[in-house]
Structures are given as structure tokens and as C-alpha cells.
N, C-alpha and C positions, 0 to 999 in steps of 0.2 A: 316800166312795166310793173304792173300788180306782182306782189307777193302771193304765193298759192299756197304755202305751209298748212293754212286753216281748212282746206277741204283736201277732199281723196276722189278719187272716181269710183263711179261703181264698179267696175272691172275692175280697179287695183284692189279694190275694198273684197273684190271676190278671190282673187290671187293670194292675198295675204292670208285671208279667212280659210284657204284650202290649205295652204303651207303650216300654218298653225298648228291645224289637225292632221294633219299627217294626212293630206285624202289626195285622190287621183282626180289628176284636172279633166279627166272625159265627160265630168259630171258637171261643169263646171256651168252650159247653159241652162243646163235645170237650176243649179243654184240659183243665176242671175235673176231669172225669170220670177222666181217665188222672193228674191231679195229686193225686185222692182215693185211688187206687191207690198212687201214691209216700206220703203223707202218713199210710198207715197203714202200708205198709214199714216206714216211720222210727219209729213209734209203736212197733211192735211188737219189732223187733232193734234200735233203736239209742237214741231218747229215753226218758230215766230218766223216761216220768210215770206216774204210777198214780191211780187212782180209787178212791173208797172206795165200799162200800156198805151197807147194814142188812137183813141178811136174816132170815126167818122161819122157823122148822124146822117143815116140816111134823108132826104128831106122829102123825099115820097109819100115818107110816113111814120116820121122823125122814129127813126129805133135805131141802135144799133146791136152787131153780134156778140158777145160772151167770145171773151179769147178760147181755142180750142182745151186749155190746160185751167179754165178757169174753176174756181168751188165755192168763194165769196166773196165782196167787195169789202176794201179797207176804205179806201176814200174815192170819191168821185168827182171831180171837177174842172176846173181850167186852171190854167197857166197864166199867170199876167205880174212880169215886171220880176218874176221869180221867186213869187210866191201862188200857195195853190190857194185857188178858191172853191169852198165846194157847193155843192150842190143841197138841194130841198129833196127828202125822199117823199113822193107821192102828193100827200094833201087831199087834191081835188082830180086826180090824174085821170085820161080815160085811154085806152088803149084805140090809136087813131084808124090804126088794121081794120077796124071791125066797119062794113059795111052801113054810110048813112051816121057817122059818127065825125063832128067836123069843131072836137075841141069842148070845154066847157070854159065859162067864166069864174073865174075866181075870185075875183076881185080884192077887196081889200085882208082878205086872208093870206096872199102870197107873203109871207113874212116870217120870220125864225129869227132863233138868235146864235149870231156865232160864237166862236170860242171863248170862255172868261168876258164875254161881252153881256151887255145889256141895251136889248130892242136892236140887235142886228138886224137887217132886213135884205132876203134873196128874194129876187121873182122867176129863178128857177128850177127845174124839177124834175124828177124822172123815178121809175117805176119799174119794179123786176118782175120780168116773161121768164119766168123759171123755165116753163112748160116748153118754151118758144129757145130757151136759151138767148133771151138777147134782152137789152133794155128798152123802155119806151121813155121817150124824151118830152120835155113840152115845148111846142113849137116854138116860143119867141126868141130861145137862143138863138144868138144869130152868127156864131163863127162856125157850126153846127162843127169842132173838134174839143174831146173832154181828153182828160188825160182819169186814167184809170190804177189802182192803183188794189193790189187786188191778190186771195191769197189764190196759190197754184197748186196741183197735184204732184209738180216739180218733178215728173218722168212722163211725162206726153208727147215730151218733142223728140223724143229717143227711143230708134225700136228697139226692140228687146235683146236681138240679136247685135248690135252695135257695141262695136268697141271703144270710138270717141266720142264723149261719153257723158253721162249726167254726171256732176258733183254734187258731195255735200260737206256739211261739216264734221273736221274729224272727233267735235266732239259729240255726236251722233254714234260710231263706229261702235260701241260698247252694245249698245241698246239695239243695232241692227246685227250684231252677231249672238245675242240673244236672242231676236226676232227670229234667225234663221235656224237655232238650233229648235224652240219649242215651235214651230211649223213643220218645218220637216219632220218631228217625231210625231205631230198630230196626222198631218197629210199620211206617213207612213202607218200610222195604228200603234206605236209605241204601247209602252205600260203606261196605265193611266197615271201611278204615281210619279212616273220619270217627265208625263206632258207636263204633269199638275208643279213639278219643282221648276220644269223650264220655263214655264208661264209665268212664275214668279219670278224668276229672275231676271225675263223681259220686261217686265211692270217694274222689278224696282231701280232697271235701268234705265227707262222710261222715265221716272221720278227725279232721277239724279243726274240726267240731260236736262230734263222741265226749269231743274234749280238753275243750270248754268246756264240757260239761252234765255231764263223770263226774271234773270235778276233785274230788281228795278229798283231807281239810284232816287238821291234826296230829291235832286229836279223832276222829277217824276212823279214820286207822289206830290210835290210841294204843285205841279201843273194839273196834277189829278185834281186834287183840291179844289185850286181856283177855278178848274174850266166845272164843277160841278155845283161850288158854291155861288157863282156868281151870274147863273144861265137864267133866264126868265122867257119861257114861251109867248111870243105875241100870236094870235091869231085872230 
């Protein structure tokens, strides 16, 4: 079984954060509530996590749905042999929904290049329904399953009220107990000098999380590099 040392629950995170301050746990779902608000903040502009998911293309009208927790996509593709392959964003796409719309040709343009490669070539594609929440696929895939790969709000699948519980990482914990002190003094009308110190020390605990979750190692840049020096767009 997995070791858990590296995350906390919301609820323990909100148990600890009461006992610290010497406060009465009667308040304790108000905290939650405004600390679920911080905890997807962090999810969304600052921790590197992402979720994966397995979607189905519908073939009525090749699209498929946006997970309920979904914000942006990391990679989009398929699965084959245990390696991913991704996909072509857009190109010539048309959204097939639309009444009297049966496909365009693309012909010798379906073509990209993949990673650190030169004249890779995909023939397929697909296209973001923000509006729609859902993707639009191009027909010729034919197992019509991508694997999705994608970052999260990371508190959508958890009411508010729930005690078993979203996790994060404990070293998050600094930068959401700052979150919660300058909210709550704004939400309440605090002095403007005492919002204006918490805020700062939200951001610069926000900064010194950023160092420790987006440290990036020699093979990183050394793959940064290569996958940027050595890409040629065919079209």
C-alpha cells in the first residue's frame, strides 16, 4: 500500500489550522468552505497536478465530454503498446454538431511533427467546444477511446460538507494557511493594512511552494532543448 506522509486531507488541514490558533471548531465549516475556494486556486494557477481520464467519442458526432473537474488539457491521446500518442490540435477541424456539416478534406496537410522528431506525421485531430464543454474529434479515428490527460480544479468531486476527503500536498499546507488567514480578513472588512500584510504573505508562500513543486531537473531542460531544437512543422 502507498505511503500517504506527502498529503493531508482538507478536514485534517482544517483541524490542525483551528488547534494552532487556538479557535473553536463551531466555525470550522465556514473555514472548510472558503479553504475549498483557496485549494482549487492553488490547483488551478499554481500546483503542477493533473488527472488522467479515458474518454469515449461519441460517434454520432465524434465529440466527446470535458471531465466534470476539468480546466485544461495536458496531453490528448491514445494508448498503444504503453506508450501515449498524441493527437493534432485543430488544423482544418469543423465542428460536425452543426446542421448540414458532413466533414472537411484535408488532405495532404494532416501532418505534424512529433517530439525531438523531424516530419512526424498524425492524421489525427481534435478541437476545443469550451462553450459546449466537450471536445470535437475527427472522424477517422477508429477505436473512437483517447486517454486524457488533463489539469483539475482538484475539489469537485467532494461536497463541501464531506469529511472523506480531498487530499493535497503537505507541502502546499503553509501557502493555504495563509490563503485562509488574508480571505477571511478581506471577507470580514479587516484593516486594510493587516489585508494588505496577509496578502503578502499568501503570495510569498505561494512563491516558495511554486520553487518546490516546479523544480526542474538536468533531464528536463536537456529534453526541453531537444524536443524544441529539433521540431520542423510539415504542413
Amino acid at each position: 500500500m502507498a505511503q500517504r506522509n506527502g498529503v493531508i486531507s482538507l478536514q485534517s488541514f482544517i483541524k490542525k489550522y483551528f488547534f494552532k490558533r487556538g479557535m473553536d471548531e463551531g466555525l470550522l465549516h465556514r473555514y472548510r468552505v472558503i479553504a475549498a475556494d483557496g485549494l482549487r486556486e492553488l490547483h488551478i494557477n499554481h500546483l503542477p497536478i493533473t488527472q488522467t481520464a479515458v474518454l469515449t467519442i461519441d460517434t454520432t458526432n465524434y465529440t466527446a465530454d470535458y471531465p466534470d473537474d476539468y480546466v485544461n488539457y495536458v496531453l490528448i491521446g491514445v494508448e498503444d503498446n504503453g506508450k501515449w500518442w498524441t493527437f493534432t490540435r485543430e488544423d482544418d477541424m469543423v465542428d460536425k454538431t452543426i446542421v448540414g456539416i458532413d466533414g472537411s478534406d484535408l488532405g495532404d496537410r494532416r501532418s505534424l511533427v512529433g517530439y525531438g522528431n523531424v516530419g512526424g506525421k498524425n492524421d489525427f485531430y481534435f478541437k476545443l467546444d469550451n462553450n459546449n464543454r466537450r471536445f470535437l474529434f475527427d472522424e477517422s479515428y477508429s477505436s473512437n477511446v483517447v486517454v486524457l490527460k488533463y489539469k483539475s480544479t482538484g475539489v469537485e468531486s467532494v461536497d463541501y460538507s464531506s469529511i472523506s476527503d480531498i487530499e493535497f500536498p503537505v507541502y502546499a499546507e503553509n501557502a493555504m494557511e495563509c490563503y485562509l488567514d488574508f480571505r477571511i480578513a478581506e471577507i470580514d472588512r479587516g484593516a486594510m493594512n493587516d489585508r494588505q500584510w496577509k496578502k503578502k504573505l499568501y503570495d510569498d508562500a505561494v512563491l516558495m511552494m511554486r520553487d518546490i513543486s516546479h523544480n526542474i531537473t538536468m533531464s528536463e531542460i536537456r529534453d526541453l532543448w531537444a524536443g524544441s531544437s529539433n521540431q520542423t512543422i510539415i504542413r
